[in-house]
N, C-alpha and C positions, 0 to 999 in steps of 0.2 A: 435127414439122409436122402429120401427120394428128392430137395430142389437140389441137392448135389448131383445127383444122376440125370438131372434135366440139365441142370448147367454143363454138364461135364457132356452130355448128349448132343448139344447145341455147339459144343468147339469144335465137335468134330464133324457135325453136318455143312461139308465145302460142296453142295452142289451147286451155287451158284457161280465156286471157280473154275467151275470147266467153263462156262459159257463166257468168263472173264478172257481165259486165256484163249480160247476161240478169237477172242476179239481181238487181241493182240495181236496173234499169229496169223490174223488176215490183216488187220493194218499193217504189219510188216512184210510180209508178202507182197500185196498192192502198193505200197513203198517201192520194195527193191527194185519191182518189177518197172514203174516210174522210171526211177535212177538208171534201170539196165535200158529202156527205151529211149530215153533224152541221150546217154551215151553212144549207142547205134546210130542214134538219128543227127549226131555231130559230123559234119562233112567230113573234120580233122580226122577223127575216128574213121572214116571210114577208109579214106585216102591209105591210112595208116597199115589198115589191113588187109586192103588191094594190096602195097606193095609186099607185104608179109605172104600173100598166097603168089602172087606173083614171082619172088625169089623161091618159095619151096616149087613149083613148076618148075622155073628152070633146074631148079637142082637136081630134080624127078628127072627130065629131060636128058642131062648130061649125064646122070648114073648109068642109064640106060641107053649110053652110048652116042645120041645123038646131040645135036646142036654146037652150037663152034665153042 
């Protein structure tokens, strides 16, 4: 009876999966973060959303009455 209550003691002792999933969820973080900086730092990308703030500008602009 008591190496059952060891054994059975022992399935549920997961302190080591915190420091598991710590580690994932900073690899994938430091990842994404990767992937989001290579993207910004693509000239195409950036072109991209020059002209996307660029057209909401004019749009801002001419709601408010001015520009041709």
């Amino acid at each position: 009876m008591a190496r059952e209550l060891v054994k059975v003691g022992r399935r549920r002792d997961q302190r080591g999966m915190t420091t598991a999933e710590y580690a994932v969820g900073t690899v994938a973080t430091v990842s994404f973060v990767g992937i989001i900086l290579a993207i910004i730092n693509n000239p195409e990308f950036r072109d991209a959303i020059w002209k996307i703030v660029l057209v909401i500008i004019k749009v801002i602009i001419q709601a408010m009455g001015g520009g041709a």
